[in-house]
LOSESE-938546 format. One record per atom (N, C-alpha, C): residue in three letters; atom name; x, y, z. Coordinates in Angstrom, 2 decimals. Layout:
N
<mifi res="ALA" atom="CA" x="X" y="Y" z="Z"/>
...
END
This chain:
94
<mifi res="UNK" atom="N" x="1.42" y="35.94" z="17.19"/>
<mifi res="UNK" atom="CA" x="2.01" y="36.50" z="15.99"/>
<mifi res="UNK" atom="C" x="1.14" y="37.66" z="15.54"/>
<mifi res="UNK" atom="N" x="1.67" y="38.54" z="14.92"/>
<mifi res="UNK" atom="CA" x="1.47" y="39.95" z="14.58"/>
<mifi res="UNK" atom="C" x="-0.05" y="39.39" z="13.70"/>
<mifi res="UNK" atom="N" x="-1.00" y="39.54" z="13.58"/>
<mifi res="UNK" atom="CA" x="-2.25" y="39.21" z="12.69"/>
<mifi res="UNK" atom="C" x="-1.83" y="39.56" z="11.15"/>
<mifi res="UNK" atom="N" x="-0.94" y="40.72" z="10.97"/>
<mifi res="UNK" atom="CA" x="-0.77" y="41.39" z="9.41"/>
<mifi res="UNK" atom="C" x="0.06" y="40.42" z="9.08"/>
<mifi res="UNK" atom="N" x="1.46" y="40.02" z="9.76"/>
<mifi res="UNK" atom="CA" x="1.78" y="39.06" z="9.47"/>
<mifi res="UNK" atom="C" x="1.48" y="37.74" z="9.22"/>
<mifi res="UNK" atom="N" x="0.77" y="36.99" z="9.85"/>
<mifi res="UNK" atom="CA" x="-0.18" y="35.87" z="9.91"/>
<mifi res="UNK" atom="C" x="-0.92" y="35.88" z="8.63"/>
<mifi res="UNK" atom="N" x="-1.57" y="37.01" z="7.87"/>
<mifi res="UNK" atom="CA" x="-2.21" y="37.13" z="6.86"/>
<mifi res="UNK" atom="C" x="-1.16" y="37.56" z="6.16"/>
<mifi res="UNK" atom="N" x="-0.06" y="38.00" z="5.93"/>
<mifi res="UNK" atom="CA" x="0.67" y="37.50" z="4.34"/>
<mifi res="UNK" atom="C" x="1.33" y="36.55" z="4.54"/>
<mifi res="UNK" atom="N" x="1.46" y="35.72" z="5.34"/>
<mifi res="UNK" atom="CA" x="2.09" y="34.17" z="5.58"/>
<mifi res="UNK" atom="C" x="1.04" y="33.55" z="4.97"/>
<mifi res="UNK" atom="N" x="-0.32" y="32.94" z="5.59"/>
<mifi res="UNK" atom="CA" x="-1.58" y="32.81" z="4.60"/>
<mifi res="UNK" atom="C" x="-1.32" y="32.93" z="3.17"/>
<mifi res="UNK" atom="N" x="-1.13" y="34.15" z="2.46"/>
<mifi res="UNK" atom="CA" x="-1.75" y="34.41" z="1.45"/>
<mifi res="UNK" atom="C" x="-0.30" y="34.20" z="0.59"/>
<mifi res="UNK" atom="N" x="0.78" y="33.94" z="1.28"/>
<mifi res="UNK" atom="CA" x="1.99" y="33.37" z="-0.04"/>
<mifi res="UNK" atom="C" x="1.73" y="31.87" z="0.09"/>
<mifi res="UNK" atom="N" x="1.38" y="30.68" z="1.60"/>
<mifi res="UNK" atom="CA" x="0.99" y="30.00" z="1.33"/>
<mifi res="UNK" atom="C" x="-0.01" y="29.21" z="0.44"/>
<mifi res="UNK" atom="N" x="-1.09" y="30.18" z="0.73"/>
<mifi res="UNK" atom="CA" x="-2.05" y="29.57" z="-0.46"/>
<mifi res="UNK" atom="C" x="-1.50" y="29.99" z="-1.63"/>
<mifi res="UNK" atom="N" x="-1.06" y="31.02" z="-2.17"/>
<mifi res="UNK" atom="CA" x="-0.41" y="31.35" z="-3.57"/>
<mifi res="UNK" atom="C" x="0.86" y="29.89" z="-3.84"/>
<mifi res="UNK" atom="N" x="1.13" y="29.66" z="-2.99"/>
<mifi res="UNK" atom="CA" x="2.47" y="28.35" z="-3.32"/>
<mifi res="UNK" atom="C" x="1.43" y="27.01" z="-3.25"/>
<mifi res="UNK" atom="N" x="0.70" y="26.65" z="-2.88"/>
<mifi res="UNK" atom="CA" x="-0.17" y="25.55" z="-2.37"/>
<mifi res="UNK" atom="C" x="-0.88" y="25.56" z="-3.90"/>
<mifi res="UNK" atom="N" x="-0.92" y="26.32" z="-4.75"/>
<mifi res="UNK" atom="CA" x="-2.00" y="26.01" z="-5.58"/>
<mifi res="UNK" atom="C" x="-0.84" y="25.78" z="-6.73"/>
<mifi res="UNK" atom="N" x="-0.06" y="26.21" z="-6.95"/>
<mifi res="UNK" atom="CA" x="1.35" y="25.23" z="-7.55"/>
<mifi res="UNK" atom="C" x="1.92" y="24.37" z="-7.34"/>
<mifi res="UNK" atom="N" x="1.61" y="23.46" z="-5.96"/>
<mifi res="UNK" atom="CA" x="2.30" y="22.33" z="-5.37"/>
<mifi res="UNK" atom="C" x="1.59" y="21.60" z="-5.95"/>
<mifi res="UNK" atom="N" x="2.71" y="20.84" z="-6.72"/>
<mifi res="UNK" atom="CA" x="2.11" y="19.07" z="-7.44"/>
<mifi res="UNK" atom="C" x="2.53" y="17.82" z="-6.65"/>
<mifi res="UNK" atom="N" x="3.50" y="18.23" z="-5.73"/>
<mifi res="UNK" atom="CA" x="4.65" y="17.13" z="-4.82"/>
<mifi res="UNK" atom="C" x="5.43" y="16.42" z="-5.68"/>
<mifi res="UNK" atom="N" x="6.72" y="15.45" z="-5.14"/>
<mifi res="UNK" atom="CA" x="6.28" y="15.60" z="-3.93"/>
<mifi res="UNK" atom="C" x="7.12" y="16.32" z="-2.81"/>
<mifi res="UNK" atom="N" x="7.41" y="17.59" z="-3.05"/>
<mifi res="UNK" atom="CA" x="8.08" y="18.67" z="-2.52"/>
<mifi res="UNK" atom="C" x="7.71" y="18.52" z="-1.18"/>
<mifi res="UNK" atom="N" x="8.50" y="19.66" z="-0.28"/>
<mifi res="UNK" atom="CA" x="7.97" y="19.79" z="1.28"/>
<mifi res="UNK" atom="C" x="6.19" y="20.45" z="0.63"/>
<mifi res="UNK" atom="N" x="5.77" y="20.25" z="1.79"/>
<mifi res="UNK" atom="CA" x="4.02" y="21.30" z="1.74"/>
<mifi res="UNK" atom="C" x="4.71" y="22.21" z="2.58"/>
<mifi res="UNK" atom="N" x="3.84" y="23.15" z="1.84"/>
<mifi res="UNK" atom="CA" x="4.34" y="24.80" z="2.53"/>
<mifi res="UNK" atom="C" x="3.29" y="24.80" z="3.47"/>
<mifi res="UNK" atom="N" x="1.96" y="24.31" z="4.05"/>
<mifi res="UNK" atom="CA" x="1.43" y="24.28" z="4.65"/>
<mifi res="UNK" atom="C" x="2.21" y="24.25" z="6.23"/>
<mifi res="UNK" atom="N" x="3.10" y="23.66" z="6.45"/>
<mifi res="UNK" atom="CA" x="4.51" y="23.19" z="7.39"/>
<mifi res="UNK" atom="C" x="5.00" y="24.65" z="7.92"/>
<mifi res="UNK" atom="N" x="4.98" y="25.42" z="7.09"/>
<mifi res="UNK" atom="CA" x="5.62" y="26.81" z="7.95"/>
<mifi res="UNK" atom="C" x="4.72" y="27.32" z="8.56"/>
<mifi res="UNK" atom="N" x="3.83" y="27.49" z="8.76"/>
<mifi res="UNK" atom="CA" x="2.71" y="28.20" z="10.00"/>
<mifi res="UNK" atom="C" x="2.44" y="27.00" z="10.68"/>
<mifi res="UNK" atom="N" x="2.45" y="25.92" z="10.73"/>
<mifi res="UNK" atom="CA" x="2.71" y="24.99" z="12.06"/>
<mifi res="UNK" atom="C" x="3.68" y="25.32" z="12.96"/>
<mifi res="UNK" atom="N" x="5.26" y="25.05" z="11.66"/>
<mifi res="UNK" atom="CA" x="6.22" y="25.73" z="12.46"/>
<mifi res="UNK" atom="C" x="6.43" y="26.62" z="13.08"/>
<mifi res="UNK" atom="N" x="6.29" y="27.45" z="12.61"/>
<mifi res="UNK" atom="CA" x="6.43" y="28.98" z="13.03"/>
<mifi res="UNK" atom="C" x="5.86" y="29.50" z="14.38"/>
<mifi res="UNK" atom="N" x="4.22" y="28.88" z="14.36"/>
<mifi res="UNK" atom="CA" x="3.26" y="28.95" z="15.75"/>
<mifi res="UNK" atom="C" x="3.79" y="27.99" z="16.91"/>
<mifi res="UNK" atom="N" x="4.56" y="27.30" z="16.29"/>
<mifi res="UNK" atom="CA" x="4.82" y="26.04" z="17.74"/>
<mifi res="UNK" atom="C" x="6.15" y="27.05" z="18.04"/>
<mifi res="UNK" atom="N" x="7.61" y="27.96" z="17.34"/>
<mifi res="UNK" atom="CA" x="8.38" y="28.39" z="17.93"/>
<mifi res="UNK" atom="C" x="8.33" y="29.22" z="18.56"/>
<mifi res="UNK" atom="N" x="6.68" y="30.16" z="18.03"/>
<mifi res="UNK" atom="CA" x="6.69" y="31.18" z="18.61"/>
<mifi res="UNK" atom="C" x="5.91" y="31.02" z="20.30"/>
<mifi res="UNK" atom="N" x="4.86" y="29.97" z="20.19"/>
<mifi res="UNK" atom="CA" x="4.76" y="29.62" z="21.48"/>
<mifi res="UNK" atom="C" x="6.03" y="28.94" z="22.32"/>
<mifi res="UNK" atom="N" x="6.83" y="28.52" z="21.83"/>
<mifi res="UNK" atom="CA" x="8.45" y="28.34" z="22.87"/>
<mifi res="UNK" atom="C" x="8.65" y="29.57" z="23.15"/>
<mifi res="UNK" atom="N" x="9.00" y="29.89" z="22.36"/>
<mifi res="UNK" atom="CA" x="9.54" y="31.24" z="22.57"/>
<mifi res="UNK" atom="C" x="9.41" y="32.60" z="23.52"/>
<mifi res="UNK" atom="N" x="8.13" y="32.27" z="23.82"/>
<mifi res="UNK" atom="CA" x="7.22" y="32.72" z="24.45"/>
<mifi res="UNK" atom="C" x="7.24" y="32.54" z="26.33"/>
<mifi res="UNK" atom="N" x="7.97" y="31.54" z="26.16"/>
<mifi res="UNK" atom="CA" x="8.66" y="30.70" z="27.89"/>
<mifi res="UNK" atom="C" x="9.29" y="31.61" z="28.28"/>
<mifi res="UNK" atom="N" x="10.55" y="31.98" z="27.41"/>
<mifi res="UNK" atom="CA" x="11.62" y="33.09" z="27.42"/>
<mifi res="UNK" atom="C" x="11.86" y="34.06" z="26.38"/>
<mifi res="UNK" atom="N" x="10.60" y="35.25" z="26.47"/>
<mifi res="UNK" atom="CA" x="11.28" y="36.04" z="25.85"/>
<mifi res="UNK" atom="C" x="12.55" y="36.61" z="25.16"/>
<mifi res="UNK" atom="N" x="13.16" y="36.68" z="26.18"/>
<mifi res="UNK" atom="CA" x="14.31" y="37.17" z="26.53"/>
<mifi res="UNK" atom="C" x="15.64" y="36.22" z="25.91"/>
<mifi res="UNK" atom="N" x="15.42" y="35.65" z="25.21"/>
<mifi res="UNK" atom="CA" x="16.29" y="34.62" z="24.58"/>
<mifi res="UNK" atom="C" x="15.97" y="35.25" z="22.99"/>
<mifi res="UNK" atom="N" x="17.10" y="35.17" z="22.78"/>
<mifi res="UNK" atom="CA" x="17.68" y="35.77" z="21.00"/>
<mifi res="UNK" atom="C" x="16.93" y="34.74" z="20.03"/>
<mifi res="UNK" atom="N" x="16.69" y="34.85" z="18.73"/>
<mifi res="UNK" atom="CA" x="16.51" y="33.65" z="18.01"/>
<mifi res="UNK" atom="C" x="17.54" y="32.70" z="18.34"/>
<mifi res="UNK" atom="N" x="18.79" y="33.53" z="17.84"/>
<mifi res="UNK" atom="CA" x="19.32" y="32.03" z="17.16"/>
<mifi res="UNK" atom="C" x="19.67" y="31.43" z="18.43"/>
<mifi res="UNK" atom="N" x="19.78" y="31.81" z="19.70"/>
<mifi res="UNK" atom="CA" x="19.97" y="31.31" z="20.74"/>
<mifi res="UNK" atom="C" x="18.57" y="30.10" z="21.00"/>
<mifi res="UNK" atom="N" x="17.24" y="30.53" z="20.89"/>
<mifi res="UNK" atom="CA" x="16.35" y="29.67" z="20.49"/>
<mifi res="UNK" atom="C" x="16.41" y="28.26" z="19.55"/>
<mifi res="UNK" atom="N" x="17.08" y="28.54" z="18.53"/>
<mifi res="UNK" atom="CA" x="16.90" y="27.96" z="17.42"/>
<mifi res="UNK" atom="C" x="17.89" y="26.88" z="17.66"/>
<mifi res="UNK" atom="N" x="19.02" y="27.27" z="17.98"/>
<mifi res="UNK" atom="CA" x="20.49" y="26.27" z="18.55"/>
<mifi res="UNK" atom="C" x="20.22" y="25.48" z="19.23"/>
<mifi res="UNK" atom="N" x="19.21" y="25.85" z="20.29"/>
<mifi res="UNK" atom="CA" x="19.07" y="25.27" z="22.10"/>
<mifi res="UNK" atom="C" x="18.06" y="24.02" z="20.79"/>
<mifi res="UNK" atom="N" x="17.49" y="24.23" z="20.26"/>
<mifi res="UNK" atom="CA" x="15.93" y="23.33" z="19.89"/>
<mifi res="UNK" atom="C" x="17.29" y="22.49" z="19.01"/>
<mifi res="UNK" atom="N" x="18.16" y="22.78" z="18.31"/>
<mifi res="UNK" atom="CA" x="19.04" y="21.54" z="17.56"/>
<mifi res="UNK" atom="C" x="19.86" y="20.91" z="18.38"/>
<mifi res="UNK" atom="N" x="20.05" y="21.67" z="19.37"/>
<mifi res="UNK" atom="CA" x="21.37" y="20.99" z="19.52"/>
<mifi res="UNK" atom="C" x="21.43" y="19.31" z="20.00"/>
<mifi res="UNK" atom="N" x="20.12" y="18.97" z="20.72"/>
<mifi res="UNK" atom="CA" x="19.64" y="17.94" z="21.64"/>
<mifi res="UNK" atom="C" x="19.37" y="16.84" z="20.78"/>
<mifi res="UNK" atom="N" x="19.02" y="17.42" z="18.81"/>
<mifi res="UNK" atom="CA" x="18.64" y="16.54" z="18.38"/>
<mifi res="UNK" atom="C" x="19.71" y="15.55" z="17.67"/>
<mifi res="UNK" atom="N" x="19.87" y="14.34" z="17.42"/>
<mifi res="UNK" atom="CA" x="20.69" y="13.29" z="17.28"/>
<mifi res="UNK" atom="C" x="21.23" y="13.48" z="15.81"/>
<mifi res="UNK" atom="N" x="19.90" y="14.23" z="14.74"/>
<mifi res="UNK" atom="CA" x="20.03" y="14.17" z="13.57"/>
<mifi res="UNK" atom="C" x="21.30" y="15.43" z="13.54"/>
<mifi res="UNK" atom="N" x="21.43" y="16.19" z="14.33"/>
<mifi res="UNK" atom="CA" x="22.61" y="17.17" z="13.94"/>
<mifi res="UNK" atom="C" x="24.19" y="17.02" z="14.50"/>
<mifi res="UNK" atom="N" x="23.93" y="15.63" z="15.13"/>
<mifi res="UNK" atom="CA" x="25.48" y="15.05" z="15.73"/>
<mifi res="UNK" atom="C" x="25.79" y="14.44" z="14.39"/>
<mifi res="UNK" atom="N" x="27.28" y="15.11" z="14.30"/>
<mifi res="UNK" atom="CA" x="28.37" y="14.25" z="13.60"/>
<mifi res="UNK" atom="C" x="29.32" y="13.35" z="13.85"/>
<mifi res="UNK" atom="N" x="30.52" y="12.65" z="13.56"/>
<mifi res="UNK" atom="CA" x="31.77" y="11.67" z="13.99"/>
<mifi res="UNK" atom="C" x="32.53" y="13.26" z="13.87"/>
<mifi res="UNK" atom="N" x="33.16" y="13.24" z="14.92"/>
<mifi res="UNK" atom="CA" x="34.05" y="13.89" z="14.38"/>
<mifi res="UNK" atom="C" x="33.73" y="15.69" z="14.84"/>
<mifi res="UNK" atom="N" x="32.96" y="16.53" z="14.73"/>
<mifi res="UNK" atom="CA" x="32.68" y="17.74" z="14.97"/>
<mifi res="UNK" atom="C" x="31.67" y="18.25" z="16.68"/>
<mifi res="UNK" atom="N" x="32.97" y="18.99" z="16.50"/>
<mifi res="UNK" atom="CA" x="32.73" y="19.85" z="17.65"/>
<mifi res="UNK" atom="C" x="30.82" y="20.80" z="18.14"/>
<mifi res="UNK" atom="N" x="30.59" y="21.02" z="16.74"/>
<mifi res="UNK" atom="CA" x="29.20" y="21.39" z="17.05"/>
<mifi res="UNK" atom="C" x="28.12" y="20.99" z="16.32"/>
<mifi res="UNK" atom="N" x="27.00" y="21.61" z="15.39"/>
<mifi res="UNK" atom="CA" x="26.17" y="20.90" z="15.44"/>
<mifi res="UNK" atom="C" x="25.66" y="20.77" z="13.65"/>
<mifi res="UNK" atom="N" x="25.21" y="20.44" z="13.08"/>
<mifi res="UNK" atom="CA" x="24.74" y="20.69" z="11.50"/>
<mifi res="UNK" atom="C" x="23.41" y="20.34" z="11.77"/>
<mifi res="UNK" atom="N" x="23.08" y="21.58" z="11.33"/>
<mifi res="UNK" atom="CA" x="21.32" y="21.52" z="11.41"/>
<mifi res="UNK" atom="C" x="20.72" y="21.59" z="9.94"/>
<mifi res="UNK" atom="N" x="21.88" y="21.54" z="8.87"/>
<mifi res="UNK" atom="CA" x="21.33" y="21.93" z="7.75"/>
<mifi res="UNK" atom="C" x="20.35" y="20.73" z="6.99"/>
<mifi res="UNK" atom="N" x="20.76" y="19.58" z="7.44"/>
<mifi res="UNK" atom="CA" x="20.11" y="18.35" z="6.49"/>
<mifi res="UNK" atom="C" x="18.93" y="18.08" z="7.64"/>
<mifi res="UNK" atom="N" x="18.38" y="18.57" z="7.94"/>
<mifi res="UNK" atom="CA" x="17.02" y="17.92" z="9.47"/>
<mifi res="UNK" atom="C" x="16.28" y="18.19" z="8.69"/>
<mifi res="UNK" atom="N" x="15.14" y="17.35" z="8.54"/>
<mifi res="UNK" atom="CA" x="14.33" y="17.05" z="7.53"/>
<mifi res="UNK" atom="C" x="13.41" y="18.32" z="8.96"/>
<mifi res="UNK" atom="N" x="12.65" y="19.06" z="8.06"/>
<mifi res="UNK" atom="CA" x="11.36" y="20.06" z="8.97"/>
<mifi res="UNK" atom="C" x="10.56" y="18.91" z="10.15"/>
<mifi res="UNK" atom="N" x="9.94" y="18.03" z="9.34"/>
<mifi res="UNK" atom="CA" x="9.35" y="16.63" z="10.36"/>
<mifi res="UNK" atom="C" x="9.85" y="16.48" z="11.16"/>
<mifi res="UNK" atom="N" x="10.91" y="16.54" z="11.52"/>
<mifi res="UNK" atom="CA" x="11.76" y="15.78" z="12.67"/>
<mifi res="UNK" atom="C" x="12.13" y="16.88" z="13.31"/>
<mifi res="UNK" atom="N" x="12.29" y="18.39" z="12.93"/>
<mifi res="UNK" atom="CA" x="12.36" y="19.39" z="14.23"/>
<mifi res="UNK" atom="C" x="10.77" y="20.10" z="14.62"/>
<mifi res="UNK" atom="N" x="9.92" y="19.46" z="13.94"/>
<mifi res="UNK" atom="CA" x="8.47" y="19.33" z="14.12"/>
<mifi res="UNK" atom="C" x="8.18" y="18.60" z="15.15"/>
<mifi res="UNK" atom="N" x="9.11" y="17.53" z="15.16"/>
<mifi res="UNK" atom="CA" x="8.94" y="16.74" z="16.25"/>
<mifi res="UNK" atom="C" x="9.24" y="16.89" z="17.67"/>
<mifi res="UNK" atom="N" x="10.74" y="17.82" z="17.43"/>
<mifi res="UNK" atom="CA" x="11.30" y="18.41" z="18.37"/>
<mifi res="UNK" atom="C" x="10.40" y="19.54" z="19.30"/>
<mifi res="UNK" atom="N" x="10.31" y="20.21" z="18.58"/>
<mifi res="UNK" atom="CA" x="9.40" y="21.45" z="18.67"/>
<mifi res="UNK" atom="C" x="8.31" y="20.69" z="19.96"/>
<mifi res="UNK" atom="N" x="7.33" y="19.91" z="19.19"/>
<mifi res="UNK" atom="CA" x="6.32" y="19.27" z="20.31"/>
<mifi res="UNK" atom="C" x="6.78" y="18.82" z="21.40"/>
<mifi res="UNK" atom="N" x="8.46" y="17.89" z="21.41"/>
<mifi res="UNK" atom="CA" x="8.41" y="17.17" z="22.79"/>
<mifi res="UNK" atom="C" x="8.71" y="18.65" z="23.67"/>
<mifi res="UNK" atom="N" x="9.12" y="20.01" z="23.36"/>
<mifi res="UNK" atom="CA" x="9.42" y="20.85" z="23.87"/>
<mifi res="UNK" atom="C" x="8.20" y="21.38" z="24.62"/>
<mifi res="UNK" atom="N" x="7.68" y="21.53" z="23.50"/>
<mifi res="UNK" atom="CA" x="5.68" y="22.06" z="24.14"/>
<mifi res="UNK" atom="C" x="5.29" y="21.16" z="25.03"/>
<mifi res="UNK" atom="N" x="5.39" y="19.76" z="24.99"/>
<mifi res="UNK" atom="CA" x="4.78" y="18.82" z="26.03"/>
<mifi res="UNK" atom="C" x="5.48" y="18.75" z="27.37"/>
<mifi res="UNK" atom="N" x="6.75" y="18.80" z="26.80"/>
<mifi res="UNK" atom="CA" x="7.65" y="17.95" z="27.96"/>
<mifi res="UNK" atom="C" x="8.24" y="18.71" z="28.73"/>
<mifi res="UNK" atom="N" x="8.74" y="20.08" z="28.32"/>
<mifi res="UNK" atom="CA" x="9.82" y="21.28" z="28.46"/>
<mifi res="UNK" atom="C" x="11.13" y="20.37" z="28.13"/>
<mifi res="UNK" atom="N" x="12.42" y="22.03" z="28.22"/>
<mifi res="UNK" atom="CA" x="13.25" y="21.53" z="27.55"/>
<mifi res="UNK" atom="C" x="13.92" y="20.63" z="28.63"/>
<mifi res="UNK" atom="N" x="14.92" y="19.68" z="27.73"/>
<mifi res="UNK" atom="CA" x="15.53" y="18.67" z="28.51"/>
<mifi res="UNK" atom="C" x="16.93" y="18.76" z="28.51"/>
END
């Protein structure tokens, strides 16, 4: 990741971190995130975000519905595509 970037990611985190009372998400969570997609990402350049971003939901169980054709990624708790994220880094994709 770009270093300038990396340092105002930092510096809105700590600016939000010193207002966190919980028990909200921790903003601490987006530069985990962010470093684990960008090392995927990193496998294949050449792959679009959201083409990235789809491929990492689609596999997960929490975005199957009864009934629909594709996928709802909107209710996935961050933890659990945190989770995703790693078996990707460990395992490759499946």
């Amino acid at each position: 990741m770009d270093e300038r970037v990396r340092r105002v990611m930092k510096e809105v985190v700590r600016g939000v971190e010193g207002d966190w009372d919980g028990p909200e998400r921790d903003p601490a969570r987006i530069d985990a995130i962010l470093s684990k997609l960008l090392e995927i990402w990193m496998l294949d350049p050449d792959m679009r975000f959201g083409q990235l971003v789809y491929n990492l939901y689609w596999q997960m169980p929490e975005t199957r519905k009864m009934g629909m054709t594709g996928i709802d990624m909107f209710h996935v708790e961050d933890d659990a595509f945190d989770l995703r994220l790693d078996e990707v880094i460990h395992e490759g994709w499946r």
